[in-house]
N, C-alpha and C positions, 0 to 999 in steps of 0.2 A: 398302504401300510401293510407289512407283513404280518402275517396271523400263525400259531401256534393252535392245528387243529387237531384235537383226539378222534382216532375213526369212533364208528358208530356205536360198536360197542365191546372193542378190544382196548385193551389196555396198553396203544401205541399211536403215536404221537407223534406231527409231522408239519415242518414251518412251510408254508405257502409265502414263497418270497418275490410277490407279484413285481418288484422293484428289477429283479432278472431276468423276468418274461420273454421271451423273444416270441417272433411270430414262427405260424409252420414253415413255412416256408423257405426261412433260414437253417429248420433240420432238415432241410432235404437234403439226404447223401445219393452220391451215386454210388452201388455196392461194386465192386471188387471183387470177382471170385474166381477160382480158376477149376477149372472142370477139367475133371478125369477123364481119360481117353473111352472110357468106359462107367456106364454106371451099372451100378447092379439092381437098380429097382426098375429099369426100363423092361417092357415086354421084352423079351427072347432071351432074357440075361435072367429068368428067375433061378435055372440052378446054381446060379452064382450065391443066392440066398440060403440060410437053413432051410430045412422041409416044409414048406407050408400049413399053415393051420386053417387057414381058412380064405374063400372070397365070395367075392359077386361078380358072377358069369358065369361062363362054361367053361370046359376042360382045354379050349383054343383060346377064349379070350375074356378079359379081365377088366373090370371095373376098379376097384381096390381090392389088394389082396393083405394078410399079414400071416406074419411069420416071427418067430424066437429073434432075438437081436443077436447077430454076429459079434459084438463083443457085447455081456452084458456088465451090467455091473450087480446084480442079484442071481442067481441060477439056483434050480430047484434039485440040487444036487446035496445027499445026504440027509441027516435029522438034522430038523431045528432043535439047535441046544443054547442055551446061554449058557453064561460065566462069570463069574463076582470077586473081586479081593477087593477091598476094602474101597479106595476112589475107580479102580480097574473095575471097568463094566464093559462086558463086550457078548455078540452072538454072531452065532453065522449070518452072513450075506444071503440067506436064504429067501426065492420068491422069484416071480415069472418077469421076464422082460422078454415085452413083444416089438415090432413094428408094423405100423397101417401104413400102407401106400397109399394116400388117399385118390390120387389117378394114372392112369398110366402115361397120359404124355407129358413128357418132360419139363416142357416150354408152359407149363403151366403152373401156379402157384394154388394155395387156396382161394385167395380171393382173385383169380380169377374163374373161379367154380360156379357154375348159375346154382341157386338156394335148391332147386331139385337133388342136385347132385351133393352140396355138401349137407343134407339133411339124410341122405344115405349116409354118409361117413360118423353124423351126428346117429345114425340107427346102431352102427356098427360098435363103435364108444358102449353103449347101452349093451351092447350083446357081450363084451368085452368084458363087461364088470358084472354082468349075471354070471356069465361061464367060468372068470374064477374067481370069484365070491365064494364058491363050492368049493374051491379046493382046500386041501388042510394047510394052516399056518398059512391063511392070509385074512388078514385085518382089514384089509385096506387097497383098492385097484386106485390105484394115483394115472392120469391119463392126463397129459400133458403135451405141447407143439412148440418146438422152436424153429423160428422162422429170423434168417441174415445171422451174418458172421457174429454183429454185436448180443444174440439173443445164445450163440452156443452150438449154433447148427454146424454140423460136417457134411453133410450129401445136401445136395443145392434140390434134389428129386422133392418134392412135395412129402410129409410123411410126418406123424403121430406116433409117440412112443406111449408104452402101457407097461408100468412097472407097480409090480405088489411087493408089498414088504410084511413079516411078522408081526408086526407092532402097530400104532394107532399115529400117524403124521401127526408135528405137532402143533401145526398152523389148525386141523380139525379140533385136535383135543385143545385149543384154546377159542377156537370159536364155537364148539359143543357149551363148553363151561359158562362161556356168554350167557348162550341164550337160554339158556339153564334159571337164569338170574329172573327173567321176563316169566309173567304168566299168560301170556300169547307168544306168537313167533315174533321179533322182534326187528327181523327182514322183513316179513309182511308191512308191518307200520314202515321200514324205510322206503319199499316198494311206494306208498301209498304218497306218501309226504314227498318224493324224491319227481314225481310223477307230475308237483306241481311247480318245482324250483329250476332253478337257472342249470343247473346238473340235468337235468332231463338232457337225453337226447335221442330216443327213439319208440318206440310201442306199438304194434299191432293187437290182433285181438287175445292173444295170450303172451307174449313178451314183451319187455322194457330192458331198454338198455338207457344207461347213466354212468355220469364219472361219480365217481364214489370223493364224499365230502373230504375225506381227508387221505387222499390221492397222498400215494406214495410213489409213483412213476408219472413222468410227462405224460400226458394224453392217457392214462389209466383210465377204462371202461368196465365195465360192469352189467351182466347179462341175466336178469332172473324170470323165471314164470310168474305172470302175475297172480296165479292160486299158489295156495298152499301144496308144493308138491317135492318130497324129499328125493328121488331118484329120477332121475336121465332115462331110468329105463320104467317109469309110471307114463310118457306121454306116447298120446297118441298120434298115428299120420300127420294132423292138422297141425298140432303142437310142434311136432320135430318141424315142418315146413317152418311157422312162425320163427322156430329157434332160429331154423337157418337163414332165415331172411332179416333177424337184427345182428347174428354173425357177418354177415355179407355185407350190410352196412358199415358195421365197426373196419374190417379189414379192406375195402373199398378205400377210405378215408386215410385211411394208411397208405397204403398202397399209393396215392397221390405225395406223399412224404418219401417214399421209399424206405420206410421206417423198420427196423427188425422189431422184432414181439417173439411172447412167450403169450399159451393163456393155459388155463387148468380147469377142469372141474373139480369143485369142490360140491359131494351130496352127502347126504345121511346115511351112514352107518346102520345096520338093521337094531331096531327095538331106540332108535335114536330118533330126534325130531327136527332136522336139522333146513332148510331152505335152501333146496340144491341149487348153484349158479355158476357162471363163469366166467374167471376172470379173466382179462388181459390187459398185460403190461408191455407194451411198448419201450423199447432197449434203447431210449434216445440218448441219456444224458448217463454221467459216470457216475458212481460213490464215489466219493474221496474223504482223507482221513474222518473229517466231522461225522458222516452217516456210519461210516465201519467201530469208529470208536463209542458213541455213543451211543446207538440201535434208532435215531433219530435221524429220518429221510428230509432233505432240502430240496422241494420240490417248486423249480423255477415256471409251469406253470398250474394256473388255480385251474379249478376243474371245472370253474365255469366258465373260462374259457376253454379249455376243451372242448366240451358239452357245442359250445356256439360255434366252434372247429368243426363238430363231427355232425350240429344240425344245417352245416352247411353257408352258413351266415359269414 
């Protein structure tokens, strides 16, 4: 029977239409892409990039590096000003857009990164949103990955984009208001409860990963610290390894699909109390009219199947 589930504690809504279901293995695509004679994120091709901001190595060689994005869609160029007439609301595009490489051979994806190497990349994220957290008019370090044609990507090179904006996303300032409502954290309790349901699907000693109950993407996963802990950049050595080793799971699992994905961190804002985690959405299935007109996701699989997807069952 199809079910009409509310997420955990937004005010959005989403039909589980198990009647649809297909197995994984019928989304398996084989991708399509076509490669430039040249890329520009490969070693010996970096003045092909803007100036660099920063890496891990030396002045000959390169672990991840990043740099300003060759076209951005925010630039730090001018004052932030807004502007008002009456429905007319608009401001500058104002705000940093970076890109991480997150390695330098090619022929390599994220998930095929051993958890060493993408808990460096997970360090670097954190060092990203400390450094411009500082700068004036930004609200907000949004740090985001698309991965396959279906998810958005243009350069096939492995790589994380980091863009700040003026203002407060408004996927936070609706999940802020949430947990607002609760007098404890309110991911904590899902954490806890999710840890015993058919949605489980992974946990070490500081991380859990789950399909979130009212899954608005195919295989949509869900990554949190099992402490209360609002920034990316509060964990320790052990922590970021843990991180990276239930990320490697989730994108392993994928990777068996050939599946494109998007994931995001989502943390706490400062003097805010928020349960930093991160999601990823897997790019399997399309909107069509119903999801776009109504803000209501048809999501042909349950997450608990998922969940027994990605525990490997």
């Amino acid at each position: 029977m199809n079910e009409l589930r509310k997420d955990y504690m937004l005010d959005r809504w989403v039909i589980i239409s198990v009647g649809r279901e297909n197995r994984p293995r019928q989304f398996k695509k084989e991708e399509v892409v076509k490669e430039d004679s040249i890329c520009y994120f490969c070693p010996k091709n970096e003045a092909m990039t803007p100036p660099e901001i920063g890496r891990i190595g030396d002045k000959n060689s390169w672990k991840q590096r990043w740099f300003p994005n060759k076209f951005p869609a925010v630039q730090p160029e001018g004052a932030f000003q807004k502007g008002k007439k009456e429905f007319l609301e608009k401001m500058n595009a104002f705000g940093y857009h970076e890109v991480l490489v997150e390695t330098p051979d090619h022929s390599k994806q994220m998930w095929d990164l051993p958890k060493e190497e993408i808990a460096v990349v997970l360090k670097v994220y954190a060092d990203r949103i400390k450094e411009l957290s500082k700068k004036k008019d930004v609200k907000y370090v949004f740090i985001f990955k698309n991965h396959g044609r279906e998810a958005g990507t243009s350069l096939i090179h492995s790589h994380t984009q980091i863009v700040t904006h003026p203002v407060m996303h408004t996927s936070i300032i609706e999940e802020l208001k949430a947990v607002k409502k609760f007098k404890k954290c309110p991911y904590c309790k899902v954490v806890k409860d999710e840890a015993k349901s058919p949605r489980f699907v992974f946990e070490n000693q500081n991380f859990i990963a789950i399909c979130p109950y009212a899954s608005r993407f195919n295989y949509e996963a869900w990554i949190f610290p099992k402490k209360h802990i609002k920034n990316i950049g509060q964990l320790d050595d052990k922590q970021f390894l843990d991180f990276a080793e239930a990320l490697q799971k989730i994108l392993l699992k994928l990777k068996e699909m050939g599946a494109s994905y998007n994931y995001f961190l989502h943390y706490s804002p400062e003097k805010e109390n928020l349960h930093f985690h991160l999601e990823i959405t897997p790019r399997i299935a399309t909107w069509a009219g119903f999801e776009i007109g109504t803000g209501t996701i048809i999501n042909s699989v349950s997450p608990e199947s998922a969940a027994e997807f990605y525990r490997g069952k």
